[in-house]
Steps between C-alpha positions, in 0.01 A plus 500: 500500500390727773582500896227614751556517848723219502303269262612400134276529227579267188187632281582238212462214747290684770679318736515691867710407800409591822582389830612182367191390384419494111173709371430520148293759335428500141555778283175536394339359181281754276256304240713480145238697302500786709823781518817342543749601847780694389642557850358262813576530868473231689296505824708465834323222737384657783681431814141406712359303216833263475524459850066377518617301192211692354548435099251507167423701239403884459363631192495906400308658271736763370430805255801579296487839327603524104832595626549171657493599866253324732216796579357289785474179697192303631544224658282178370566223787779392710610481862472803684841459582657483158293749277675822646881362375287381209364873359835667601709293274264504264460881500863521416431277156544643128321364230553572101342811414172427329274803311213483790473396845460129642389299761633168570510226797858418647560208694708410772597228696690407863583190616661458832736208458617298830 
């Protein structure tokens, strides 16, 4: 678990409560065949983008160095709104170590539940 300005993070269930209203973000799904997460953040929902009910998907391209670390972040497609919560979380990621860098597609998705 992790608090953040007042709001509760449950990354196994990516549930987030704020304001009394429920917004769910998902952790972020990674293609099987590709490196596998050792450490995921999840992303916080953005205060603006719950209150428009703005929700979707955002896919980043991320380039994870040999070490496991993500190198950088690019973001693919998603609501202006989300990708910035999006590539911060996903900067903070670890992946197994593997013996050359990799690029790989994460994907995430917000729903804003009444």
């Amino acid at each position: 678990m992790r608090f953040h300005s007042g709001r509760l993070v449950l990354a196994a269930s990516a549930l987030f409560i704020l304001s009394g209203a429920l917004a769910r973000a998902q952790t972020g799904t990674t293609d099987e065949s590709k490196r596998k997460v050792k450490t995921r953040v999840t992303p916080l929902y953005p205060e603006l983008a719950r209150r428009m009910n703005v929700a979707g998907k955002v896919k980043i391209e991320v380039v994870i160095g040999a070490d496991g670390r993500v190198k950088t972040t690019r973001v693919v497609g998603g609501h202006p709104l989300l990708v910035h919560a999006c590539q911060d979380a996903v900067r903070e990621w670890r992946f197994l170590p593997a013996p050359e860098e990799t690029t790989q597609v994460v994907e995430f998705e917000f729903r804003a539940d009444e």
